[in-house]
C-alpha positions in Angstrom: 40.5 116.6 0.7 41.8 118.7 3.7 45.0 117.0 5.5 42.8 116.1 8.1 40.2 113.9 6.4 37.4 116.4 5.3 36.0 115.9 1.8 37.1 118.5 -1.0 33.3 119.0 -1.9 32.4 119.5 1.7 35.2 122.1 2.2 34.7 124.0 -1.1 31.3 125.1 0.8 33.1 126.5 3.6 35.5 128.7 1.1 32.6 129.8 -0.7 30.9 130.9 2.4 34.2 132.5 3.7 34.5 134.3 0.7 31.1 135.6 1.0 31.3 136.6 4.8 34.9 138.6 3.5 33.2 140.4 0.8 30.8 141.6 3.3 33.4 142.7 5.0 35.1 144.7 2.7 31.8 146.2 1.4 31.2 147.3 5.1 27.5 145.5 5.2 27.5 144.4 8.5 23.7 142.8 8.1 25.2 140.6 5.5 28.2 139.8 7.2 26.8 138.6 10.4 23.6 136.8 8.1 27.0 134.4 6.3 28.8 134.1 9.2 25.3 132.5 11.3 25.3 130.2 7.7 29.1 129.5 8.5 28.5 128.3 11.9 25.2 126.0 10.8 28.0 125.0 8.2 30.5 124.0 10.9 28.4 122.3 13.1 26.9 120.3 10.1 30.7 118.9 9.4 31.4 118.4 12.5 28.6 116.0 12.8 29.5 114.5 9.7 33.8 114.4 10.6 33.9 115.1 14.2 36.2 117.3 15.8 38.8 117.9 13.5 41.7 121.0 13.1 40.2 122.4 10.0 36.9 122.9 11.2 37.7 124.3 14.6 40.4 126.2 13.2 38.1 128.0 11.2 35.7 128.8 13.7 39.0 130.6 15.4 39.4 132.4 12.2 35.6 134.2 12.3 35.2 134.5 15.8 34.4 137.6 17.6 35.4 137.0 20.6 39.2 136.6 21.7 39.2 133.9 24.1 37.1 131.5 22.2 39.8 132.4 19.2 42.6 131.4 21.0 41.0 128.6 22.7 40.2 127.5 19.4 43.4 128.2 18.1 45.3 125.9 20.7 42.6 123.3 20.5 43.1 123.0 16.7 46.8 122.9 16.8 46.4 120.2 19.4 44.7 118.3 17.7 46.5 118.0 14.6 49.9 117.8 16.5 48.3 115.2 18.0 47.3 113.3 14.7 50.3 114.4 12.5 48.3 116.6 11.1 50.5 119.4 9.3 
């Protein structure tokens, strides 16, 4: 389980999809790379129906975004959150 409630077998998903949109990247296929990452995003929004908002998931969304400004709002939002709930 994450430290901020998120079921291990839920989470394993998202590490195996990481690890797929990171090989990509090191292969340099950019089709498959942006294919995971629009799986990793599906992925996301699925446990954050199932969890609601929660540090892990929109940390991780900072983590593979594109764009700067969504990372760092992301970023601050997730660190908000769990400072908010304890949450180390």
């Amino acid at each position: 389980m994450t430290s901020d409630g998120i079921r291990a077998t839920d989470w394993n998903r998202v590490r195996e999809v990481a690890t797929r949109i990171a090989n990509a990247a090191i292969r340099d296929d950019s089709p498959a790379r942006k294919s995971t990452k629009k799986e990793l995003w599906v992925l996301l929004d699925s446990l954050e129906t199932k969890y609601g908002r929660r540090p892990s998931i929109i940390a991780t969304r900072a983590d593979f975004a594109d764009n700067r400004r969504k990372k760092m709002r992301w970023w601050k939002e997730a660190y908000a959150l769990a400072d908010a709930n304890a949450d180390r």
